[in-house]
PDB file of N, CA, C, O and CB in Angstrom:
ATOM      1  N   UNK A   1     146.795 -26.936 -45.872  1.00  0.00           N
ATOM      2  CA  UNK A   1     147.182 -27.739 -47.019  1.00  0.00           C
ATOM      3  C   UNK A   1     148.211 -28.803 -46.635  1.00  0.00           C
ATOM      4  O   UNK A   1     148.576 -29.465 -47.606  1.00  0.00           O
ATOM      5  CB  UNK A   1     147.738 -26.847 -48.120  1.00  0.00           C
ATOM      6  N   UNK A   2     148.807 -29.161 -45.399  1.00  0.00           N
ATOM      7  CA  UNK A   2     149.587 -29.838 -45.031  1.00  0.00           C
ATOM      8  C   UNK A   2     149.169 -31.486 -44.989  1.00  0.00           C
ATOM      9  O   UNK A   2     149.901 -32.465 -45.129  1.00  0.00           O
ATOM     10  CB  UNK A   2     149.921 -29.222 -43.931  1.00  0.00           C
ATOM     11  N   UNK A   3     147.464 -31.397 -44.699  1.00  0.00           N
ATOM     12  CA  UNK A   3     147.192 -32.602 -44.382  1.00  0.00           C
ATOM     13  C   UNK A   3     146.589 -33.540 -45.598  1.00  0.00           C
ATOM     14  O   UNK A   3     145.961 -34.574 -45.366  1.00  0.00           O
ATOM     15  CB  UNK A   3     146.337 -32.475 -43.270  1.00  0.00           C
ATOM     16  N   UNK A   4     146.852 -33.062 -46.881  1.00  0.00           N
ATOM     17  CA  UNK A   4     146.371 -33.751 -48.491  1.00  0.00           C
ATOM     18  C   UNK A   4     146.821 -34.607 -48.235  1.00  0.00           C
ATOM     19  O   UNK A   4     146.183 -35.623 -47.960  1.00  0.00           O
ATOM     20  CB  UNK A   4     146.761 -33.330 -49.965  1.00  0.00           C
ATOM     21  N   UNK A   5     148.553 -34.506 -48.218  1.00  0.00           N
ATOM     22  CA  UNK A   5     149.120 -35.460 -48.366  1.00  0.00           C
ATOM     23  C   UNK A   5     149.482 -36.673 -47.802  1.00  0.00           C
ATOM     24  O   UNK A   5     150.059 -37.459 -48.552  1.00  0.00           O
ATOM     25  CB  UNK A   5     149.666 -35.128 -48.555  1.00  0.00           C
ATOM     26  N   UNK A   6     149.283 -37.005 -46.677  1.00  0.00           N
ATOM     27  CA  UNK A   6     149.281 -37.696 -45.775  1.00  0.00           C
ATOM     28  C   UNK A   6     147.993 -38.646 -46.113  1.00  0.00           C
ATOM     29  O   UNK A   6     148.004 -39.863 -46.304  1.00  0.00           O
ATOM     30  CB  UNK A   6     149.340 -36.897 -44.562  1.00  0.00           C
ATOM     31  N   UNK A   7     146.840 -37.717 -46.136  1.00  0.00           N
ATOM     32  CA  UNK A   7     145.288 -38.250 -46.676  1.00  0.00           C
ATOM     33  C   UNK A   7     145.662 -38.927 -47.979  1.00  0.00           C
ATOM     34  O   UNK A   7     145.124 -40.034 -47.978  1.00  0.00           O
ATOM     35  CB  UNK A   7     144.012 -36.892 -47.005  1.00  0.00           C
ATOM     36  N   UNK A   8     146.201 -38.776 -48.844  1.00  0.00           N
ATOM     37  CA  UNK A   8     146.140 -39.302 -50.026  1.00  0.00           C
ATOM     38  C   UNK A   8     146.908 -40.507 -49.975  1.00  0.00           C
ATOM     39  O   UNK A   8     146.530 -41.623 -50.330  1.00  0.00           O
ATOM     40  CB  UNK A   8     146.536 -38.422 -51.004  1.00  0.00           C
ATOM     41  N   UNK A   9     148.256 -40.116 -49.401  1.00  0.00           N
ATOM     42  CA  UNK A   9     149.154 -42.008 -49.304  1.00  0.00           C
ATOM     43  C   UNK A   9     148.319 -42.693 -48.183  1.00  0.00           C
ATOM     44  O   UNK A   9     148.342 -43.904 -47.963  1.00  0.00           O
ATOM     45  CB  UNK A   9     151.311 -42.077 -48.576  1.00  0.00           C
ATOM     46  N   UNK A  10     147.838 -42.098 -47.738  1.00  0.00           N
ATOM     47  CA  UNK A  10     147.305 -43.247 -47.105  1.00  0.00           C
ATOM     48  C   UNK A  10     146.013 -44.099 -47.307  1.00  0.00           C
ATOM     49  O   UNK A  10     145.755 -45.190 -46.800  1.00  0.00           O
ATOM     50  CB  UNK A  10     147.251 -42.899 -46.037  1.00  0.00           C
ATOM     51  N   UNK A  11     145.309 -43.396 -48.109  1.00  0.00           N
ATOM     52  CA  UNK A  11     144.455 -43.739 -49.453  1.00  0.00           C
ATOM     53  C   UNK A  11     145.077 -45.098 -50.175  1.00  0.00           C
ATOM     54  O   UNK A  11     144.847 -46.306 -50.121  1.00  0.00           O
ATOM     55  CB  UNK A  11     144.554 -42.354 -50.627  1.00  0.00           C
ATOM     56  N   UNK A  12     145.970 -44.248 -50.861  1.00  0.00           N
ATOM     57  CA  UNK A  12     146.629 -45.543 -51.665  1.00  0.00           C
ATOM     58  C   UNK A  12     147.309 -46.831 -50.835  1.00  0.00           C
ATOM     59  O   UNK A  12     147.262 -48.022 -51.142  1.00  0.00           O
ATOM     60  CB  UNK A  12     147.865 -44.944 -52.588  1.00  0.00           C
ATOM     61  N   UNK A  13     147.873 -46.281 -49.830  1.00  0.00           N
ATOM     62  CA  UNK A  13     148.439 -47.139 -49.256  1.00  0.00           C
ATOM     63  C   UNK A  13     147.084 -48.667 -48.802  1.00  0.00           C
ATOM     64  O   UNK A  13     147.228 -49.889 -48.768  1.00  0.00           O
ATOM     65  CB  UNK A  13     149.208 -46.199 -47.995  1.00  0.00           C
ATOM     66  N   UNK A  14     145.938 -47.798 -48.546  1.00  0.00           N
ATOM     67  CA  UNK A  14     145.233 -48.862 -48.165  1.00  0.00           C
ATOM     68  C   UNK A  14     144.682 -49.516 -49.443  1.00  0.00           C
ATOM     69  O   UNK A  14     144.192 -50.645 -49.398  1.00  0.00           O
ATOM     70  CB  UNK A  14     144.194 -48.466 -47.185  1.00  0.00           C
ATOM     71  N   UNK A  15     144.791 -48.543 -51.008  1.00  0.00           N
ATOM     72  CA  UNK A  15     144.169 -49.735 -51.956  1.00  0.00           C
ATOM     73  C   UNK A  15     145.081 -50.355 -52.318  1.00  0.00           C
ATOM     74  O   UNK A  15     144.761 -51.181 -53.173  1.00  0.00           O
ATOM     75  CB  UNK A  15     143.415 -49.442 -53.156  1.00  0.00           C
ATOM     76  N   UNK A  16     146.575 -50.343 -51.945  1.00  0.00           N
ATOM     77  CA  UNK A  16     147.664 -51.336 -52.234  1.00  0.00           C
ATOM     78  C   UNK A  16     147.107 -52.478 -51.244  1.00  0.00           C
ATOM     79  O   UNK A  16     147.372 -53.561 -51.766  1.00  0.00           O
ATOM     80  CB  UNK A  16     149.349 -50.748 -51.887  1.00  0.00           C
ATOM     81  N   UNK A  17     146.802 -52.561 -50.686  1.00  0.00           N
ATOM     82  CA  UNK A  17     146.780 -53.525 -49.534  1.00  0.00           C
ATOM     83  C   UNK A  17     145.368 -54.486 -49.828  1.00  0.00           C
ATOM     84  O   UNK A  17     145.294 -55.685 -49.556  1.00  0.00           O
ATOM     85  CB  UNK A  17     146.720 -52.601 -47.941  1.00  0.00           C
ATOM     86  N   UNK A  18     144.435 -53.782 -50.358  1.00  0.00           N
ATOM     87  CA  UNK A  18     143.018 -54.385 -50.934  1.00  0.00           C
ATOM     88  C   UNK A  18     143.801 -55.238 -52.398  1.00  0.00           C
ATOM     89  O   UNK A  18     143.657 -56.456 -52.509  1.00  0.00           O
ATOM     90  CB  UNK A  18     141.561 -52.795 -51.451  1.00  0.00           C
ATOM     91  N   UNK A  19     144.534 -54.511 -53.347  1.00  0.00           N
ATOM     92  CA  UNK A  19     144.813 -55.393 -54.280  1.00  0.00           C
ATOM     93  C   UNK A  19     145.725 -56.507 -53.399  1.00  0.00           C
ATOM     94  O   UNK A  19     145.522 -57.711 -53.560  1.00  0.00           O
ATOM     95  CB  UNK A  19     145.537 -54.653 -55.573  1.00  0.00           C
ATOM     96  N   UNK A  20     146.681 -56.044 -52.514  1.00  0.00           N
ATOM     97  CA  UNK A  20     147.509 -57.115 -52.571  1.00  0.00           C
ATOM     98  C   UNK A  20     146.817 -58.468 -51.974  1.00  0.00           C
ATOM     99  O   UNK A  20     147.175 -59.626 -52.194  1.00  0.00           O
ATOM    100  CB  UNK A  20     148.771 -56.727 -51.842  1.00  0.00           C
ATOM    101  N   UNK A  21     145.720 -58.015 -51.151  1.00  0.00           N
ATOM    102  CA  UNK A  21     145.083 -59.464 -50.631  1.00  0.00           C
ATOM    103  C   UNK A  21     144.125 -60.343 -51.695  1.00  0.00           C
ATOM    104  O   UNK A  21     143.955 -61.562 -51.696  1.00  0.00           O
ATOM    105  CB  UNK A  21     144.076 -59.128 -49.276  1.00  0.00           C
ATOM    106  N   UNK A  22     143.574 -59.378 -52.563  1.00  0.00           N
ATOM    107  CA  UNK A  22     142.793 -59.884 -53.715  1.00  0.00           C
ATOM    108  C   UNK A  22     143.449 -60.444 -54.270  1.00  0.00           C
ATOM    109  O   UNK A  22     143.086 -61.579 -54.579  1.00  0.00           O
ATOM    110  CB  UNK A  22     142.207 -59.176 -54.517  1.00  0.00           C
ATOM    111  N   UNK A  23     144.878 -59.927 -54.737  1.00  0.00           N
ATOM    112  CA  UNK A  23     145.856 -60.822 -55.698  1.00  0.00           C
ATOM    113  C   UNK A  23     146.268 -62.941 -54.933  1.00  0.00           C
ATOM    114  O   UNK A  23     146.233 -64.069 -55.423  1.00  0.00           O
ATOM    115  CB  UNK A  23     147.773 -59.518 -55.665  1.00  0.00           C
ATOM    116  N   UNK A  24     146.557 -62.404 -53.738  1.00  0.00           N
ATOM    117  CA  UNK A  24     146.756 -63.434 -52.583  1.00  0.00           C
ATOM    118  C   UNK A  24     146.455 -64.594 -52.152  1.00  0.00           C
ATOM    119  O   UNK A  24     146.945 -65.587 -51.615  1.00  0.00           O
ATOM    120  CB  UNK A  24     146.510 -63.139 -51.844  1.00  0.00           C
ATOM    121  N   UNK A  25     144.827 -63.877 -52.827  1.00  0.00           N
ATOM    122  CA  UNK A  25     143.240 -64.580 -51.685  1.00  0.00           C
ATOM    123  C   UNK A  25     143.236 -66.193 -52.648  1.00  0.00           C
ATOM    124  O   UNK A  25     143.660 -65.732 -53.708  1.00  0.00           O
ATOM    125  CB  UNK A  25     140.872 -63.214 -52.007  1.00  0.00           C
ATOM    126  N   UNK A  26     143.104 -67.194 -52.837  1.00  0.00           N
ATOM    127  CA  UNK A  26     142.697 -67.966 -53.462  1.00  0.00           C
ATOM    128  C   UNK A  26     141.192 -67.760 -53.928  1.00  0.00           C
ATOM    129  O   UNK A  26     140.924 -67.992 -55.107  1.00  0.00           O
ATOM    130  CB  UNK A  26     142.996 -68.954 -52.839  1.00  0.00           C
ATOM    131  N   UNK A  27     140.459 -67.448 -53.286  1.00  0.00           N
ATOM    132  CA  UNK A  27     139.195 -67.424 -53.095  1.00  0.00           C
ATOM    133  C   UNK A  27     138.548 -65.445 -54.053  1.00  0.00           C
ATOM    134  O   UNK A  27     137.612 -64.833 -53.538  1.00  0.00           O
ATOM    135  CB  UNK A  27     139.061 -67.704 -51.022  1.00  0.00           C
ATOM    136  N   UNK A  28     138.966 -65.116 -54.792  1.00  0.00           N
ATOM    137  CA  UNK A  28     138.868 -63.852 -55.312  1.00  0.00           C
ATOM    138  C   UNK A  28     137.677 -63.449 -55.776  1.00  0.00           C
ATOM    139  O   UNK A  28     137.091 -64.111 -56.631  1.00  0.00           O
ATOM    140  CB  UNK A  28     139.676 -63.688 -56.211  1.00  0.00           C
ATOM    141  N   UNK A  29     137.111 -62.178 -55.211  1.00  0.00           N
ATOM    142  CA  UNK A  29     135.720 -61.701 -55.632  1.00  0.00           C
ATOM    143  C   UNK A  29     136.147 -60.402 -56.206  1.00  0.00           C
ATOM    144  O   UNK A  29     136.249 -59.446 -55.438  1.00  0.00           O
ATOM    145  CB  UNK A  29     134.538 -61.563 -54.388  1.00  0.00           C
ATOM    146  N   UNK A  30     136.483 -60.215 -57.816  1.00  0.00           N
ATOM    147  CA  UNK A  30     136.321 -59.051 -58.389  1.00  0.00           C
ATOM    148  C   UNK A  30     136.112 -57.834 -57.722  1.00  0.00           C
ATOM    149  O   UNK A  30     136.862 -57.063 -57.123  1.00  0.00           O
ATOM    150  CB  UNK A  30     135.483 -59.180 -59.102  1.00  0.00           C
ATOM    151  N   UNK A  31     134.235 -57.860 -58.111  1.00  0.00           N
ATOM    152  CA  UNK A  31     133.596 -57.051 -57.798  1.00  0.00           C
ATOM    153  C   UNK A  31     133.417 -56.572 -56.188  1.00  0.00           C
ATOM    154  O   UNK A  31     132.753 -55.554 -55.992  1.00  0.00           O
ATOM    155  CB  UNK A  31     132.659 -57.417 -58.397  1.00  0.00           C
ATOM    156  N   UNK A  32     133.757 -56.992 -55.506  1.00  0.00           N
ATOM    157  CA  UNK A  32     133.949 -56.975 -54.007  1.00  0.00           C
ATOM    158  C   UNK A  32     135.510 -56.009 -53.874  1.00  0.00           C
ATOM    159  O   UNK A  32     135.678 -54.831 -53.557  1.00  0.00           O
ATOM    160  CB  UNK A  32     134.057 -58.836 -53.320  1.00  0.00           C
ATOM    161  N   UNK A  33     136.233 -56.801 -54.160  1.00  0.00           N
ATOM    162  CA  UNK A  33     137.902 -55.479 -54.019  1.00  0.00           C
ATOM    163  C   UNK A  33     137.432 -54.518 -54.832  1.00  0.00           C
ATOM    164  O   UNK A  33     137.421 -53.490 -54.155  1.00  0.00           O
ATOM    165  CB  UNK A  33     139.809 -55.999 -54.796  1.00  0.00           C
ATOM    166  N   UNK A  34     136.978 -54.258 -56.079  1.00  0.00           N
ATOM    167  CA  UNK A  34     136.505 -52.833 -56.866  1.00  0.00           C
ATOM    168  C   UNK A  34     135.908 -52.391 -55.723  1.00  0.00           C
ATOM    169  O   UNK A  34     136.621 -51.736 -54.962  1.00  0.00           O
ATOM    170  CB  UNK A  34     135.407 -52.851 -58.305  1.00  0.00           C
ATOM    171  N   UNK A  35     134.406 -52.655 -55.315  1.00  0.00           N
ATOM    172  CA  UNK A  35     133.811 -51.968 -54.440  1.00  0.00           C
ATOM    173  C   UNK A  35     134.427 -51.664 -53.104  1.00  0.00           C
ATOM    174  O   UNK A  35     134.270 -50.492 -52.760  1.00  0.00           O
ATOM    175  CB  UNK A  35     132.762 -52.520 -54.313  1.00  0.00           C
ATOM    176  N   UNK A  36     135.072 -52.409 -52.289  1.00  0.00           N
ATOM    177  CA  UNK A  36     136.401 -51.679 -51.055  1.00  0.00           C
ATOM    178  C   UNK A  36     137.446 -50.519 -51.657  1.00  0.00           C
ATOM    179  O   UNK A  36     137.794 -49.541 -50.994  1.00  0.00           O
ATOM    180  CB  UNK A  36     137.682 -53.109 -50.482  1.00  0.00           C
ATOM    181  N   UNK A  37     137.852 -50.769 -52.913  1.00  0.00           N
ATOM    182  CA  UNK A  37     138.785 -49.474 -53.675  1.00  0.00           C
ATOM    183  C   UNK A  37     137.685 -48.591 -54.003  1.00  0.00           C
ATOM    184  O   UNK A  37     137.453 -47.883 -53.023  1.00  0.00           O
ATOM    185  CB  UNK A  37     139.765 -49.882 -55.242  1.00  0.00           C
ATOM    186  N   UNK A  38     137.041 -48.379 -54.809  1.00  0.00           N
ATOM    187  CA  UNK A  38     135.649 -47.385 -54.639  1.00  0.00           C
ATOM    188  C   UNK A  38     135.809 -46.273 -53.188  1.00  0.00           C
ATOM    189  O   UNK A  38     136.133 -45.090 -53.087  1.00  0.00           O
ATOM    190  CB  UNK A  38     134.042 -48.613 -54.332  1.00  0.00           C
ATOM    191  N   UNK A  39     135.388 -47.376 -52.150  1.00  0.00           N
ATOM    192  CA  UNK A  39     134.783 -47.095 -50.709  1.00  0.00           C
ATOM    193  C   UNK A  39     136.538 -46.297 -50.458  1.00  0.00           C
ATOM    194  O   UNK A  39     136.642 -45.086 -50.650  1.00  0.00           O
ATOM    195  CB  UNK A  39     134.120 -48.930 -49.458  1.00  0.00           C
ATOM    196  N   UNK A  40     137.150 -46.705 -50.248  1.00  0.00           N
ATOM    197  CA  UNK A  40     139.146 -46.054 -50.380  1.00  0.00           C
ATOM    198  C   UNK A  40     139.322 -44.818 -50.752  1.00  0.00           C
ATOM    199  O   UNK A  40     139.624 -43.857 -50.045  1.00  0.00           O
ATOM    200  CB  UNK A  40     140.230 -46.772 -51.624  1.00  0.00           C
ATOM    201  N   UNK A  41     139.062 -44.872 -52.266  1.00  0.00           N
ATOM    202  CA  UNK A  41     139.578 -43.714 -53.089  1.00  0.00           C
ATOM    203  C   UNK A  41     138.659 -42.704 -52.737  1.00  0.00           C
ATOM    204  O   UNK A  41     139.172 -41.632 -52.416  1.00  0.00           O
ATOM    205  CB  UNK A  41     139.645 -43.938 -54.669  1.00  0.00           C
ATOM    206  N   UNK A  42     136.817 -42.814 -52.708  1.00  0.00           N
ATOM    207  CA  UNK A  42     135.871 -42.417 -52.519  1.00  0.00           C
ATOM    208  C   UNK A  42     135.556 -41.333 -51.252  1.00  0.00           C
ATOM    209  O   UNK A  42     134.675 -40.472 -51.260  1.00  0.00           O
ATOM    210  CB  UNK A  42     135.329 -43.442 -52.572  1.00  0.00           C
ATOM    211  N   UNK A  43     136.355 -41.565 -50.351  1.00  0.00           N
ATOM    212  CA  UNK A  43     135.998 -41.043 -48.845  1.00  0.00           C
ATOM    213  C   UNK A  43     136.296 -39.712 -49.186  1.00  0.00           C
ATOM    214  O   UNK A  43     137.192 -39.472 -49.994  1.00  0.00           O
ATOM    215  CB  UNK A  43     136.906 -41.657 -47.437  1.00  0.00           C
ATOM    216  N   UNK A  44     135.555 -38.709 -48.587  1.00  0.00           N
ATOM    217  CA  UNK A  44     134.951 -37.171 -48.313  1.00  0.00           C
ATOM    218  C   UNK A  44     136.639 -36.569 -48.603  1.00  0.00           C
ATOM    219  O   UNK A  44     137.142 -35.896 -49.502  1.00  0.00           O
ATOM    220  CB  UNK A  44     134.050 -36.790 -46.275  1.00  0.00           C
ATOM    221  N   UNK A  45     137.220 -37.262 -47.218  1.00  0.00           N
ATOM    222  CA  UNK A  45     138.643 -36.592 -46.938  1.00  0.00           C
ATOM    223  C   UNK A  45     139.942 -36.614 -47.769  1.00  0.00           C
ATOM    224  O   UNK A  45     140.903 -35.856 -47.631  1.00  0.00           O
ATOM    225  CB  UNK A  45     139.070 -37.101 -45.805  1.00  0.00           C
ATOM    226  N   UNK A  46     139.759 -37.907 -48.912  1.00  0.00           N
ATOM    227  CA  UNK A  46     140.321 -38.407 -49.882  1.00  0.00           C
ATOM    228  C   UNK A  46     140.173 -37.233 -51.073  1.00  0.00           C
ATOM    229  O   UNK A  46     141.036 -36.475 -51.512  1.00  0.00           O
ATOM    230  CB  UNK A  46     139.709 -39.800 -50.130  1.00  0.00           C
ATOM    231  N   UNK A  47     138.967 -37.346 -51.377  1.00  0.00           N
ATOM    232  CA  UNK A  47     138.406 -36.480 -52.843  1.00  0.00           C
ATOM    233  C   UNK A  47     138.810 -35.150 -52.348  1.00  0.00           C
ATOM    234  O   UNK A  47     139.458 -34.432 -53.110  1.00  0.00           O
ATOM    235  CB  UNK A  47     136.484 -36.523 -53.304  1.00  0.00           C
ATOM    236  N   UNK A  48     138.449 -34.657 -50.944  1.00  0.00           N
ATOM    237  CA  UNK A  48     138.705 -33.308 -50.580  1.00  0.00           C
ATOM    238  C   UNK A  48     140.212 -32.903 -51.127  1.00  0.00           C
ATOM    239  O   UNK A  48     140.675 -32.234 -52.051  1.00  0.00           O
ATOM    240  CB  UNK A  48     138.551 -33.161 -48.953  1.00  0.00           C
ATOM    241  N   UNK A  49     140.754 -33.761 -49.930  1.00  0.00           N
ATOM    242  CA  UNK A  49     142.746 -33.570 -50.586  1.00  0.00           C
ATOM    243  C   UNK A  49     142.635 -33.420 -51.667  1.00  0.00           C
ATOM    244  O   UNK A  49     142.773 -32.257 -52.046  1.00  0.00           O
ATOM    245  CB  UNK A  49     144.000 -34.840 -50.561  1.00  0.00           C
ATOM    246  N   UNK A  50     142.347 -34.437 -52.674  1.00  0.00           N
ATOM    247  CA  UNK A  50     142.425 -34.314 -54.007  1.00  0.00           C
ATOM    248  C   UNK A  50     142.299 -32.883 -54.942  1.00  0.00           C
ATOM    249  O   UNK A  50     143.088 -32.212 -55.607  1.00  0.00           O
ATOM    250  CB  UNK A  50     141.493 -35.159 -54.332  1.00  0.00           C
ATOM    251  N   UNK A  51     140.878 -32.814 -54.611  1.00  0.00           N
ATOM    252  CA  UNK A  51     140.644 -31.395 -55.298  1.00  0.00           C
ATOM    253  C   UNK A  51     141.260 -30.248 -54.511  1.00  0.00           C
ATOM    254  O   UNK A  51     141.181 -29.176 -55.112  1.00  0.00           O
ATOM    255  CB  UNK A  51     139.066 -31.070 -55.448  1.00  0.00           C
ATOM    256  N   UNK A  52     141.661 -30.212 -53.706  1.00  0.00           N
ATOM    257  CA  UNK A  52     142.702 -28.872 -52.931  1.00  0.00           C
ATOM    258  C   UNK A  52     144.230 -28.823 -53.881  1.00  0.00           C
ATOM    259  O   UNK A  52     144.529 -27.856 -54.582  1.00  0.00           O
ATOM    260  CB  UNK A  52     143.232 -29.405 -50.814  1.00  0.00           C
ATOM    261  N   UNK A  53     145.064 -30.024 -53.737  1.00  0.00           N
ATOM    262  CA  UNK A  53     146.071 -30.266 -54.610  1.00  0.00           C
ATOM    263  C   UNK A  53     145.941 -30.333 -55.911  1.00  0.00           C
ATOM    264  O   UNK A  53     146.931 -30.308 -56.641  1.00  0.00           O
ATOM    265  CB  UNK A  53     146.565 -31.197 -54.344  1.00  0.00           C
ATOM    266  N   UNK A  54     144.572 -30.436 -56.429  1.00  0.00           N
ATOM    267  CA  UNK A  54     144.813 -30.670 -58.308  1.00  0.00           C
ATOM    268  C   UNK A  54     143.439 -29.948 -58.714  1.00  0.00           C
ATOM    269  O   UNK A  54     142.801 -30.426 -59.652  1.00  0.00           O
ATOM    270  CB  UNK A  54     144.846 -32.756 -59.071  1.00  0.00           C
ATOM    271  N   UNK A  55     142.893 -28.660 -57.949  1.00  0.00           N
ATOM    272  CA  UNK A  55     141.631 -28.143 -58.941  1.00  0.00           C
ATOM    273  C   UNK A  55     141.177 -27.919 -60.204  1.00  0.00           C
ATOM    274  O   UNK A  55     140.158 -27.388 -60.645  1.00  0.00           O
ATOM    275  CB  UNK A  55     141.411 -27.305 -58.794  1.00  0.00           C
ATOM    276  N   UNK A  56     142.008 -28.360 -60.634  1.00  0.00           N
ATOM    277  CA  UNK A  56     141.503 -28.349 -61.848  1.00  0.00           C
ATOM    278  C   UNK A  56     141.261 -29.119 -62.656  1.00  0.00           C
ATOM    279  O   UNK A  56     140.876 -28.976 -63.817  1.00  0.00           O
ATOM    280  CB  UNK A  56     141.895 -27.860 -62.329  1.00  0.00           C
ATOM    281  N   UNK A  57     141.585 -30.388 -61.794  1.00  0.00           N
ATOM    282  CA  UNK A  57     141.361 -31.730 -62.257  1.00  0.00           C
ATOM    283  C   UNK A  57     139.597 -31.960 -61.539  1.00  0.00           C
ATOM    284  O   UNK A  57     139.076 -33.071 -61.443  1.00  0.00           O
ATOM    285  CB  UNK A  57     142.813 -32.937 -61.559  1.00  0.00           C
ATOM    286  N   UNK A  58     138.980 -30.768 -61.145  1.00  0.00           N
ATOM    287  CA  UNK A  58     137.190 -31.530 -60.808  1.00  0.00           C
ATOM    288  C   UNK A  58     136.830 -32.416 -61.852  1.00  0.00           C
ATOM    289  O   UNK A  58     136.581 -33.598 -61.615  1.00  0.00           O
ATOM    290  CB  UNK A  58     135.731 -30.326 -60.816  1.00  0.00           C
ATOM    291  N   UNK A  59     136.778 -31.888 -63.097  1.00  0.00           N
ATOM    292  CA  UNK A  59     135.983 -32.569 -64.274  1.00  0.00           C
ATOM    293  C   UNK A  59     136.271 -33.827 -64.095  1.00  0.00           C
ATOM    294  O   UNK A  59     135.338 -34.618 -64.235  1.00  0.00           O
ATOM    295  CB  UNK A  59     136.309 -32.160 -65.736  1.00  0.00           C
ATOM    296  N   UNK A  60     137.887 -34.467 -63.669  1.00  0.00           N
ATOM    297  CA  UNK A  60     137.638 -35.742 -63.901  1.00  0.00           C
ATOM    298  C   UNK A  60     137.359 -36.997 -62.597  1.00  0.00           C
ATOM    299  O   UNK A  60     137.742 -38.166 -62.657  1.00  0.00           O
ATOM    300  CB  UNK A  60     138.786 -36.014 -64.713  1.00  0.00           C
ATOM    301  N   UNK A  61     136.621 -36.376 -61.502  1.00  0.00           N
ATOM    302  CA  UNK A  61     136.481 -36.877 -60.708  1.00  0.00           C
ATOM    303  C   UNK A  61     134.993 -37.639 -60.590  1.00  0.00           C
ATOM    304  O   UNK A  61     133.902 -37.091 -60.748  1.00  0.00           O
ATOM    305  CB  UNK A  61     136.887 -36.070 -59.949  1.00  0.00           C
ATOM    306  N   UNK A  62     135.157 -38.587 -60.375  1.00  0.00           N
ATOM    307  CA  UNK A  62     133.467 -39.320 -61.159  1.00  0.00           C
ATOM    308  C   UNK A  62     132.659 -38.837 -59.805  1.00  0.00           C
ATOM    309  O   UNK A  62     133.077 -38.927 -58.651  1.00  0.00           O
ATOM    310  CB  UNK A  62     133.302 -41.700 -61.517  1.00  0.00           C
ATOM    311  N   UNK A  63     131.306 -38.264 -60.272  1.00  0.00           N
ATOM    312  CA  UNK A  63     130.192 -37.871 -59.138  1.00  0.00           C
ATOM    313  C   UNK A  63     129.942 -39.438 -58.726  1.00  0.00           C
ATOM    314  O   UNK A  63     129.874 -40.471 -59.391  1.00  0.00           O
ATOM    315  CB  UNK A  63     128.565 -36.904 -59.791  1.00  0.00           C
ATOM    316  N   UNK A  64     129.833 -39.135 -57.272  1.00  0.00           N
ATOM    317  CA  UNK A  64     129.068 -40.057 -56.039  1.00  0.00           C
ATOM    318  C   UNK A  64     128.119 -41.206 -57.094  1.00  0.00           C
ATOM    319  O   UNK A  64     128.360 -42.402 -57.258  1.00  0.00           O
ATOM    320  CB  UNK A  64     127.753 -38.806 -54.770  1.00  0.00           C
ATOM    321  N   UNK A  65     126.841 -40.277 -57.795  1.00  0.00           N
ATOM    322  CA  UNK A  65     125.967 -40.727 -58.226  1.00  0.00           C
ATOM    323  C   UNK A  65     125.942 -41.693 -59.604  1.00  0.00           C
ATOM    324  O   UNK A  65     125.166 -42.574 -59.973  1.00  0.00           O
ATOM    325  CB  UNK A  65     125.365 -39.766 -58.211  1.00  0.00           C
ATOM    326  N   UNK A  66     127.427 -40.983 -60.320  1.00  0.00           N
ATOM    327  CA  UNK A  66     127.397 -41.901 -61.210  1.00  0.00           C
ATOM    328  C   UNK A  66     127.758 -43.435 -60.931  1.00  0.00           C
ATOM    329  O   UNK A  66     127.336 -44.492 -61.401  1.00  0.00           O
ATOM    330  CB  UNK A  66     128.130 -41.412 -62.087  1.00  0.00           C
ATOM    331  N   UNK A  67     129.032 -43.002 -59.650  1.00  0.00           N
ATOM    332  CA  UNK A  67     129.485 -44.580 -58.681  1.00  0.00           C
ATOM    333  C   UNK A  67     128.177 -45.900 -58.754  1.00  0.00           C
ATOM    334  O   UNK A  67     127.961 -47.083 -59.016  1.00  0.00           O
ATOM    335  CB  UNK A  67     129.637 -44.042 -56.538  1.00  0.00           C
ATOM    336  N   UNK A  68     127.551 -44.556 -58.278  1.00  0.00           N
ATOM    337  CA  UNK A  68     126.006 -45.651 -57.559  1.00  0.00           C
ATOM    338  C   UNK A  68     125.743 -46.336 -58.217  1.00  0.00           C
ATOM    339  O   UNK A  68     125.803 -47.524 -57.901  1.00  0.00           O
ATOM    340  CB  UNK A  68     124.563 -45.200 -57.244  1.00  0.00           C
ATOM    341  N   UNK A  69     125.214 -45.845 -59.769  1.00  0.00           N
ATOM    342  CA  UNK A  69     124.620 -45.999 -60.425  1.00  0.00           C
ATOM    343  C   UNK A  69     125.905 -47.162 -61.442  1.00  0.00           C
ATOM    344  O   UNK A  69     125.434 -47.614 -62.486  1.00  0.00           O
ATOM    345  CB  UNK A  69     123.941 -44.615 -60.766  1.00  0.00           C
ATOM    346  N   UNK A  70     126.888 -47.430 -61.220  1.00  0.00           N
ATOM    347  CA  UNK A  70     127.834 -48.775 -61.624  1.00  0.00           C
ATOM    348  C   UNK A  70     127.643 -49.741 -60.782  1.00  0.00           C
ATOM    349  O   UNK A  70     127.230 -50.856 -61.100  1.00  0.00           O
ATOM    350  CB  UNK A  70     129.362 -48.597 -61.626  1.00  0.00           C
ATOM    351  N   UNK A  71     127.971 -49.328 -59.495  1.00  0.00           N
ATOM    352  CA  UNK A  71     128.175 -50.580 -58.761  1.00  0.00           C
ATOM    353  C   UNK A  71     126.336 -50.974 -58.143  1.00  0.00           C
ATOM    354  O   UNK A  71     126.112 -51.982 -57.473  1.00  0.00           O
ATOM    355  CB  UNK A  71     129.569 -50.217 -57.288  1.00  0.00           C
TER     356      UNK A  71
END
């Protein structure tokens, strides 16, 4: 259980860094930074941490498939 946390700021740390260039960019594609934060928050090792530290929060974790099926 040591390694959530580390996995998780560094999660965020990288969708701070996707907004901050989107905010930045002159040139801004919405739907493009959503989909890199998606791909961020989304990763195996991310969601894993997640649900180890907060089980009981599954319900509100959106399935893979519903993702798909937005973007």
């Amino acid at each position: 259980m040591n390694d959530e946390l580390p996995t998780i700021l560094q999660a965020i740390r990288a969708a701070q860094a996707e907004l901050a260039a989107y905010l930045n960019s002159a040139d801004r594609n919405a739907e493009l930074t959503i989909a890199k934060l998606v791909g961020i928050l989304e990763r195996r090792e991310v969601v894993r941490a997640m649900r180890l530290l907060h089980p009981r929060d599954r319900a509100a974790i959106v399935p893979q498939s519903t993702l798909a099926k937005v973007s």
